[in-house]
N, C-alpha and C positions, 0 to 999 in steps of 0.2 A: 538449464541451471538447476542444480539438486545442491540443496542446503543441508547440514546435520547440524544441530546444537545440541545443549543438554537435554531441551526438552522436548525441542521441537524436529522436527523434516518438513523442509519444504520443498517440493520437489511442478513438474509442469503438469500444470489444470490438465484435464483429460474429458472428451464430452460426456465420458461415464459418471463424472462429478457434479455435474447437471442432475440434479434430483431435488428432492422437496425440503430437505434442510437447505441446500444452497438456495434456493429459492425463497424461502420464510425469511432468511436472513437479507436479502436483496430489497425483500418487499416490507421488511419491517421499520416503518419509522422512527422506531428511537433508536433502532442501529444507522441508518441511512440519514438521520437526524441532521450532520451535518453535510451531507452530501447531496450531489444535484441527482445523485442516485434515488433520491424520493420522489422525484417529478414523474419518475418513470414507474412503467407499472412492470416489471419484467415476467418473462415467460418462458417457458424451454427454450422455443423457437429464438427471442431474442436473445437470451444467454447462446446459444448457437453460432448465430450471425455474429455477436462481439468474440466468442472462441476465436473464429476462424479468421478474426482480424490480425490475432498473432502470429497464425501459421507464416513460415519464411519471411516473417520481419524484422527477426534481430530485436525482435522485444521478448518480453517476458512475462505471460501469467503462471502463476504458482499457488498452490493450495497448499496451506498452511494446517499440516498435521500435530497432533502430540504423539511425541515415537512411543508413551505409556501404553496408548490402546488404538493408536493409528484411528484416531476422530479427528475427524475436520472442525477446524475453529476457526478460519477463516483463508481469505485468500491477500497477495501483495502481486502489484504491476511493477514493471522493470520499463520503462519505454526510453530508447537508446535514441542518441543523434549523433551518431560514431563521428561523422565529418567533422563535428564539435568537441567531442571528445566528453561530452556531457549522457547523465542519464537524470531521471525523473523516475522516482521510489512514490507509490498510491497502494495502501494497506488497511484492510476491514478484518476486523476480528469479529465476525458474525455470530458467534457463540456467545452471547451476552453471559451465561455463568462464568467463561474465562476471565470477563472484565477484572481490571484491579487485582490482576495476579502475575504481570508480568510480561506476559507474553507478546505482545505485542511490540514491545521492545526487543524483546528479544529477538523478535521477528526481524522488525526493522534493523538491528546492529551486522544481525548476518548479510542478507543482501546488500546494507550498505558498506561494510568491508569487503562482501565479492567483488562488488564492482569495484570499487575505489583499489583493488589489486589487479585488475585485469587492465592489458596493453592499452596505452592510449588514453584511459580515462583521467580526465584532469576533476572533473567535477561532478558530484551529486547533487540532487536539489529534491524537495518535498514541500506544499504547500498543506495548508489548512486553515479554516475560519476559526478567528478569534476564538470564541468561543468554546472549539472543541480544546480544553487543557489538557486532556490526557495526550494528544497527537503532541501539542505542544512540548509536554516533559520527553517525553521521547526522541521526539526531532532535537531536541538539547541538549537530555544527556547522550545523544550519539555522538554528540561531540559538533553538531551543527550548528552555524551562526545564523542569526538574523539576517537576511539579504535586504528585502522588502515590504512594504505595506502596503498593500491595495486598499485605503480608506473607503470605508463606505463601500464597498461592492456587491454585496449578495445582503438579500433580505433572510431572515431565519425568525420564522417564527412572530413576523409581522417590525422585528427589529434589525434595522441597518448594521451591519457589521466587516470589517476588514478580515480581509485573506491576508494571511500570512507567509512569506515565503523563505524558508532556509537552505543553506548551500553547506556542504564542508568539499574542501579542494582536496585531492590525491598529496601525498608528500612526495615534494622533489626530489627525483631521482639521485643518488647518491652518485 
């Protein structure tokens, strides 16, 4: 999967992109913040071993460029369940200067129109914890509904809080 937007290209993780910004951003807690990605301490090695989870699986990792000056701001998962006709979109904007400039919308609108145009696909989904708003404005203005609530399931920061899960369906074929 290779993406073009206005601002951005996304195109497939490479183990070359294994380096010490993808790394600070991995290991940084108030990027990882809302993620179970903080539990973890990651390392070349382990970002290696998860690389080569995507090789010939029909999923998708992608590092997220700006075409300005080809820098990495972060990276989006694609992980397909083709027999279902469904996939599941997970996006980190690891460059914390990008924050609250868009991009990660922008990120997420591309991959979620790729998919939701390729054979087959009836439906997307994307989860997030309550508390992360910014994932929230994004998963909604893509155009996605509320699915479900996991009340109470993940602790953040010593406080209880619900996952949240959104879906938008493919349009029926004309």
């Amino acid at each position: 999967m290779n993406l073009i937007t206005l601002r951005l290209r996304l195109r497939p993780f490479h183990s070359a992109d294994i380096n010490a910004t993808y790394l600070s951003w991995l290991n940084d807690l108030e990027v990882t913040r809302f993620s179970n990605q903080r539990f973890i301490e990651h390392t070349a090695d382990s970002c290696a071993v998860y690389l080569s989870h995507f090789e010939r699986s029909g999923n998708n990792f992608l590092l997220i460029e700006k075409t300005q000056d080809q820098r990495p701001i972060g990276t989006a998962t694609v992980y397909r369940k083709s027999q279902h006709g469904t996939a599941e979109i997970g996006l980190l904007i690891g460059e914390r200067r990008c924050w609250g400039q868009g991009y990660g919308r922008e990120a997420w609108q591309a991959v979620l129109e790729a998919l939701l145009a390729e054979e087959g696909m009836r439906k997307v989904t994307g989860g997030t914890a309550h508390p992360n708003r910014a994932m929230v404005r994004i998963m909604e203005q893509s155009g996605m509904e509320l699915e479900s609530v996991r009340v109470d399931q993940e602790l953040i920061e010593g406080n209880l809080v619900d996952l949240l899960y959104y879906a938008r369906f493919a349009e029926p074929a004309a």
